[in-house]
C-alpha positions in Angstrom: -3.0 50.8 -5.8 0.7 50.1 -5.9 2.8 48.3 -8.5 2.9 44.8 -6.0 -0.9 44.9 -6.6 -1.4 45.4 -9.6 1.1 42.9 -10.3 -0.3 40.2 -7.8 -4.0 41.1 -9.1 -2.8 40.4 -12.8 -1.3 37.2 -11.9 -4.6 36.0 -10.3 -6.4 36.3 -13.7 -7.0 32.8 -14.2 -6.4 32.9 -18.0 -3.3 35.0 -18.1 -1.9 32.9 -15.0 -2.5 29.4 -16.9 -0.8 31.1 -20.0 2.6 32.2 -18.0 2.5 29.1 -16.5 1.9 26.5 -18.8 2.0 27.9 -22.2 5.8 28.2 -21.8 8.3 25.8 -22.2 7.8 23.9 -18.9 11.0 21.7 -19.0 13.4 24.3 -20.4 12.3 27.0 -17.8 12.1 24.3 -15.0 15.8 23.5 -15.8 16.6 27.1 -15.8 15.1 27.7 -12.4 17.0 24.7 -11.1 20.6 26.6 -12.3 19.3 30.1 -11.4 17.7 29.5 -7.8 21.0 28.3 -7.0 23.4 31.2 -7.7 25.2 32.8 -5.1 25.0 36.3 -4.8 24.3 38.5 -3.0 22.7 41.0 -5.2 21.1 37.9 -7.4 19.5 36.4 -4.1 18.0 39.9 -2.8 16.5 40.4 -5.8 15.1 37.4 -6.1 13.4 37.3 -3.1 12.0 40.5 -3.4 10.1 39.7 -6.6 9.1 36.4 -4.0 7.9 38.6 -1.8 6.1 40.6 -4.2 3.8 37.7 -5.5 3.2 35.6 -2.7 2.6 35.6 1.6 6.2 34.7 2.3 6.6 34.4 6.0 10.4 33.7 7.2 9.5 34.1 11.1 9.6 30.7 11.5 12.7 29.7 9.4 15.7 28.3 11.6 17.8 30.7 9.4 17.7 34.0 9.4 20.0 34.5 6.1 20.1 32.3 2.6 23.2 32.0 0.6 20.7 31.9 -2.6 16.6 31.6 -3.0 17.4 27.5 -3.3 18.6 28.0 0.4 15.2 29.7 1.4 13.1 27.4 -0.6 14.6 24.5 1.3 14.3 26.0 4.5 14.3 24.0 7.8 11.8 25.1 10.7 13.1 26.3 14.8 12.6 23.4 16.8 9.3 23.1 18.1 7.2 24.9 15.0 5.1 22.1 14.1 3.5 19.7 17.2 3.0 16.5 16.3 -0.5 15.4 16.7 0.4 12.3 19.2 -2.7 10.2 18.9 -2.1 6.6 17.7 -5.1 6.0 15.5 -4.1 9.1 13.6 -2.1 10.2 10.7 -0.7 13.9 10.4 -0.6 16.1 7.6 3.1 15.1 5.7 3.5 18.9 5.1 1.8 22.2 5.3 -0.3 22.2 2.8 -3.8 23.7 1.6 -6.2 20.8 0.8 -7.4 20.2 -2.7 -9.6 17.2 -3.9 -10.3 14.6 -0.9 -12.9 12.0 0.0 -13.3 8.4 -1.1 -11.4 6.4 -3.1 -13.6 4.9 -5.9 -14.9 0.9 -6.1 -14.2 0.8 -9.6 -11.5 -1.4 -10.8 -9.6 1.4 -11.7 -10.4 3.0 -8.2 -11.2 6.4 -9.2 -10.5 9.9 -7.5 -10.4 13.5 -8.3 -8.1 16.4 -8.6 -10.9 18.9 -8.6 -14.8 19.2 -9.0 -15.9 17.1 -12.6 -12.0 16.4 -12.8 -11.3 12.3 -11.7 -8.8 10.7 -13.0 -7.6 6.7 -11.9 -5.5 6.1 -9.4 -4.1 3.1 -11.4 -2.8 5.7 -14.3 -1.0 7.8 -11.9 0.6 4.6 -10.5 1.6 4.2 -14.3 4.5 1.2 -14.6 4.6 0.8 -10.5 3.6 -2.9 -10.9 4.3 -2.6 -7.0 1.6 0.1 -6.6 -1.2 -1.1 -9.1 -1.4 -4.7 -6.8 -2.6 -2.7 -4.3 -5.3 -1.3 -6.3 -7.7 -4.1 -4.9 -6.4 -2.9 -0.8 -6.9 0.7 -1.7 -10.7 0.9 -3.3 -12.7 2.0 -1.1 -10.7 4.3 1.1 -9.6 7.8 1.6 -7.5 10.3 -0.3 -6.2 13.6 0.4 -5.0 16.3 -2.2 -2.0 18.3 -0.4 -1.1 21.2 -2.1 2.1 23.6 -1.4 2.4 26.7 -2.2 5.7 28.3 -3.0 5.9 30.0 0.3 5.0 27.5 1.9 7.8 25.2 4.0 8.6 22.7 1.6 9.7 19.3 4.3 7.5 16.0 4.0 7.3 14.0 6.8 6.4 11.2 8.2 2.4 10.8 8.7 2.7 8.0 11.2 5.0 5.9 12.6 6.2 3.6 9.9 8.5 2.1 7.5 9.5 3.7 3.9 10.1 0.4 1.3 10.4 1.0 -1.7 10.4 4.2 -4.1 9.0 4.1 -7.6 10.0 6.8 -9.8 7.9 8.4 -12.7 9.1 10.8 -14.9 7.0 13.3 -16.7 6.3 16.7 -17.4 6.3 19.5 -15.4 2.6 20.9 -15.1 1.7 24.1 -13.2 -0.5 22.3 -10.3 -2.4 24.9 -8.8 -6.3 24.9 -9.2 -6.4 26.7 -12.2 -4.9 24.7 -14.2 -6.4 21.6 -12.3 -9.6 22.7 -13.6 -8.1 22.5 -17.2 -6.3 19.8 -17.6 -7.5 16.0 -17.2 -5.4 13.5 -15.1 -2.7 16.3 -14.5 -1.4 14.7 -11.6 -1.0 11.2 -14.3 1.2 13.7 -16.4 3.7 15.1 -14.0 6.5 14.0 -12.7 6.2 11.7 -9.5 7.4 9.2 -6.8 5.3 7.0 -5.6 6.5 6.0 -1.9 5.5 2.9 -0.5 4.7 3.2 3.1 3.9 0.9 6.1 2.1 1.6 9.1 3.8 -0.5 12.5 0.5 -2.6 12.5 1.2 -4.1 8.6 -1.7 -0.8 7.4 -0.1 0.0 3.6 0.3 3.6 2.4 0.4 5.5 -0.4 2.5 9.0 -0.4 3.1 10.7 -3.9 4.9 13.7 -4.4 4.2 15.4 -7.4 6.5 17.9 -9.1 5.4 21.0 -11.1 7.0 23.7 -13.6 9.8 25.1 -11.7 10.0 22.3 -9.5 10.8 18.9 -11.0 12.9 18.3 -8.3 13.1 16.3 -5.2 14.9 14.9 -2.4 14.6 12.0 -0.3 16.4 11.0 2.7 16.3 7.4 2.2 18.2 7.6 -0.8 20.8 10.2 0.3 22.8 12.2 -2.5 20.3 11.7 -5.3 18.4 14.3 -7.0 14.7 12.9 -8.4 14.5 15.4 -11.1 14.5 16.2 -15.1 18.2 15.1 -15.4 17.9 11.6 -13.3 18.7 9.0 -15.3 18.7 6.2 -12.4 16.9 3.3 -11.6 12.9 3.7 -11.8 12.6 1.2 -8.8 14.7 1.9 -5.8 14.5 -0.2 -2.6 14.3 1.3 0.6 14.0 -0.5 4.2 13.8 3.1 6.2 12.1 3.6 9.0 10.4 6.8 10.2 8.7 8.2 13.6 5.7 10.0 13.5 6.6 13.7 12.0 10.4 12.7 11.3 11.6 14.6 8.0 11.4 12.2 4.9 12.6 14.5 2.1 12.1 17.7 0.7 11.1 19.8 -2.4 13.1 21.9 -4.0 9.7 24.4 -4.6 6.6 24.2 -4.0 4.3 21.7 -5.1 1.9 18.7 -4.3 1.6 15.4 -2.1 -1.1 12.9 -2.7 -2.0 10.5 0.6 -4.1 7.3 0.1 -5.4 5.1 2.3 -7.2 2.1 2.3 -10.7 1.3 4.1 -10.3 2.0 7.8 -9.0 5.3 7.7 -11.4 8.4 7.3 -11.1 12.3 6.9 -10.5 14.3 10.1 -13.4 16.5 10.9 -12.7 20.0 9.1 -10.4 18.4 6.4 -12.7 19.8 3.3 -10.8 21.5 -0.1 -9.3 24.9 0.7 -8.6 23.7 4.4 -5.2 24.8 5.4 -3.4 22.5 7.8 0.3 22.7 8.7 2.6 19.6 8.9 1.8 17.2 12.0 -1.7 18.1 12.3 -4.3 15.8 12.2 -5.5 14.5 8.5 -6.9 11.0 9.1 -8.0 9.0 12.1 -8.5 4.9 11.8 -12.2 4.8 11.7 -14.6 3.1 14.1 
């Protein structure tokens, strides 16, 4: 067995991968990955990517680019034209990003409309709203529909787009910490995703339908960019406005933003809208394929 194995086969230890990534100083290393991702050289980028490559599936094939100034430029990367078909049906909503799927299903009756980020693990959809006074009045539209839990991994491309045809109108921004969000730690630590740092975007369908998109940051990745509010980093260091107004509209599978890792995006729906057949946890689905239809 080689070193990369070893090395990959260590890291999968649940125990000894929740320790290196949570039992460390999740805001000063998330900083420090911020700085250091960004550094341009050539020797600092090679390496980089090579210990990338030695810990994940990273697949580059698809990647407009075929060269990265630094491991920020490859994390961000943009896709050739044509990589992801958009699912065209109009009673259905696309997956915002590749992703593999976590938690999904209903969204609870209870006033706090329960849901779950894994098996014995719910938490309330009004405590990851938190302050979003905006968000929590939709409580009452919400209960009752369907979730989905999108998770990225750091290979992964790392756009959003848009699930449907719609309108982006407001932004609500949560700060927080910085929380490994992979399944491991999932299964450890209760109402995770009500921790971490988040934006809650407030989306509308053509037809008047409200949606709910929330990116969620994680430890090395407490960053994130939206194009509807161009030149400002969401991240540790933003010090803005917690409620930003947006009037943007989007067509189906038009980029919204990116992160600057990988992480996690959270889709709610209210009644009306069900699962796709096949969308089950550990499902992998790639950006523009089909996540929820409108339901009979």
């Amino acid at each position: 067995m080689n070193i990369a194995r070893q090395l990959r086969r260590i890291a999968l230890n649940e125990d000894i991968n929740f320790l290196l990534t949570n039992r460390v100083p999740r805001a000063a290393l998330t900083r420090f990955m911020g700085w250091f991702s960004r550094i341009r050289h050539p020797w600092v980028r090679g390496a980089s990517m090579a210990v990338w490559r030695t810990f994940t599936d990273l697949d580059l094939s698809e990647a407009r680019k075929t060269s990265f100034e630094s491991l920020h430029d490859c994390f961000v990367r943009e896709l050739k034209p044509g990589m992801r078909p958009i699912d065209p049906r109009a009673d259905v909503l696309v997956s915002p990003c590749d992703a593999i799927v976590g938690a999904c299903g209903r969204i609870g009756d209870d006033p706090l409309a329960q849901v779950f980020q894994a098996k014995g693990f719910p938490y309330p959809l009004a405590d990851l709203l938190d302050h979003d006074t905006r968000g929590r009045a939709l409580l009452g539209t919400l209960r009752g529909g369907h979730y989905a839990t999108l998770r990225l991994t750091s290979s992964m491309y790392h756009r959003f787009h848009a699930p449907g045809a719609l309108t982006l109108e407001h932004v609500t921004y949560i700060s927080g910490d910085t929380w490994n969000v992979n399944p491991i730690a999932l299964k450890r630590i209760e109402k995770l995703f009500c921790k971490n740092e988040r934006a809650v975007l407030h989306l509308r369908l053509a037809d008047g339908t409200p949606l709910l998109l929330v990116p969620v940051a994680a430890i090395l990745v407490a960053s994130m960019r939206l194009k509807a509010v161009p030149d400002v980093a969401l991240n540790l260091q933003y010090r803005g406005p917690n409620q930003i107004p947006c009037q943007a509209a989007y067509q189906k599978g038009e980029e919204m933003g990116w992160f600057e890792h990988g992480s996690t995006i959270l889709v709610f729906t209210p009644p009306g809208f069900a699962l796709c057949d096949g969308i089950v946890t550990g499902h992998r689905i790639r950006m523009g394929e089909a996540l929820m239809s409108r339901s009979a």
